[in-house]
C-alpha positions, 0 to 999 in steps of 0.5 A: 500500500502507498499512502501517497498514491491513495492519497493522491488518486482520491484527490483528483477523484474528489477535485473533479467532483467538484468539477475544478481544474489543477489550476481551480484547485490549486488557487482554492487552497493556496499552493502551486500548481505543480504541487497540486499535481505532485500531490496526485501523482504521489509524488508529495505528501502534504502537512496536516494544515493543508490536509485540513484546508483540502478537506475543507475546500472539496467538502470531505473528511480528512479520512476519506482522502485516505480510503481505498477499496483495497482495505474495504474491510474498513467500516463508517466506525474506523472512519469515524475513529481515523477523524477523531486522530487526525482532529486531535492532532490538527487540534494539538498543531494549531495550539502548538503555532499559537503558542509559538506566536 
């Protein structure tokens, strides 16, 4: 399994839903274009800050740019449970930046 190809596959998925180019994309959330496609290729991985203004962006939660159907085994219960991890640790990031101002 390559988290990154998932990742990046479930992200193009989701941005054509939205019906937005790479450029449409990128603009939306703030980053190049070229990193944008990286991005969907799998060539980059990105911070928990981007991942939260993506899922935002595009309307999904942070877990569900991480599903494949290869591990389909993985019920709405684990989903619920991976959003809980990845919140708790964008809570204790952005409290951490805080501090740091």
């Amino acid at each position: 399994m390559n988290v990154k190809k998932i990742f990046g596959k479930n992200l193009k998925f989701y941005r054509k839903q939205k019906n937005l180019t790479q450029e449409e994309f990128a603009e939306l959330v703030g980053i190049g274009v070229v990193h944008a496609g990286n991005l969907e290729r799998g060539e980059k991985f990105i911070s928990a800050e981007l991942l939260e203004e993506i899922s935002k962006k595009l309307e999904v939660s942070p877990s569900s740019l991480f599903y494949s159907t290869e591990f389909d085994q993985i019920g709405n219960n684990d989903l619920d449970k991976i959003d809980k991890i990845i919140s708790s640790h964008l809570a204790a990031i952005k409290k951490e930046i805080r501090q740091i101002k």
